[in-house]
C-alpha positions in Angstrom: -4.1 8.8 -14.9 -7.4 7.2 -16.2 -10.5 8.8 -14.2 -11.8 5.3 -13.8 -8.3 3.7 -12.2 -8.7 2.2 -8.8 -5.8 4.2 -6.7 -4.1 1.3 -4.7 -1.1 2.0 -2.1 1.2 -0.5 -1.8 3.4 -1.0 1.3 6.4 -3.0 1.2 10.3 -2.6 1.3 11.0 -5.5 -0.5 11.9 -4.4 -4.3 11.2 -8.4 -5.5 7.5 -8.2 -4.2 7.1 -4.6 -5.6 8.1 -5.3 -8.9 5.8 -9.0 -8.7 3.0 -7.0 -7.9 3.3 -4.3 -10.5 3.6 -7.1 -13.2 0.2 -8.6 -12.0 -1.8 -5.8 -12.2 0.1 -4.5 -14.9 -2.9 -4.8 -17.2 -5.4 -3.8 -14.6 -6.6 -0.2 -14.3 -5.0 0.4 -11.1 -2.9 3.3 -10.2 -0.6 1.9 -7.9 2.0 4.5 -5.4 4.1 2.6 -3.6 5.5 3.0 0.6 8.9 1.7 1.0 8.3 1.9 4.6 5.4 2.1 7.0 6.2 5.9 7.3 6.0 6.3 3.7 2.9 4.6 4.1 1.1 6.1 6.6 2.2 9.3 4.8 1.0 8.7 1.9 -2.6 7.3 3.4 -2.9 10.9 5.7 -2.5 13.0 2.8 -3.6 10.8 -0.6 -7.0 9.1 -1.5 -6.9 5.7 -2.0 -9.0 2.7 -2.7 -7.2 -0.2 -1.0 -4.2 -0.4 0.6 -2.1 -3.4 0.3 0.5 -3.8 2.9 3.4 -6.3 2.9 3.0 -7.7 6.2 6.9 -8.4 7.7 8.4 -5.3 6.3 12.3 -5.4 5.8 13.1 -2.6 8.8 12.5 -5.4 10.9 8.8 -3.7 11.9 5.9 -5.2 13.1 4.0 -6.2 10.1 0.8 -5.9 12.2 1.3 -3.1 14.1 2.1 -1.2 10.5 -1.7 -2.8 9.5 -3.0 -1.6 12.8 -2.0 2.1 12.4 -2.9 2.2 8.3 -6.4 1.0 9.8 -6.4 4.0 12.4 -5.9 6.7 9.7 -9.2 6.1 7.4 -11.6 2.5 8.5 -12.9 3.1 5.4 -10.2 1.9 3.4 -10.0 -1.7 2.9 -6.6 -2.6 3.9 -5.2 -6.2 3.1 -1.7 -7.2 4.6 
């Protein structure tokens, strides 16, 4: 991993809009680990260091896309967390 790479967390379930969003920041330097869930996600936020988190906001499980962006927010404000 490049030192100078942004580490983004991507949460989504759905594989199309993973695999759009690696492509457009392909040539970025981004580091991107990806959620497939909201538990994956808040996971990964309690126990990684991120700069952004970028959440899908209906998520395939049928769960509250806001709710998920309301509980990411709870784990560190300091993350900028788009959804």
């Amino acid at each position: 991993m490049n030192q100078n790479s942004k580490r983004i967390l991507v949460v989504a379930s759905d594989y199309g809009l993973i695999k759009t969003i690696k492509e457009a920041l392909n040539h970025q330097s981004l580091t991107l680990q990806i959620g497939y869930s909201h538990i994956d996600g808040l996971y990964a936020l309690e126990n990684g260091d991120f700069d952004a988190v970028l959440v899908d906001a209906v998520l395939a499980n049928h769960r509250d896309g806001q709710s998920t962006l309301l509980k990411l927010s709870q784990v560190n404000r300091a993350i900028p967390i788009i959804g």
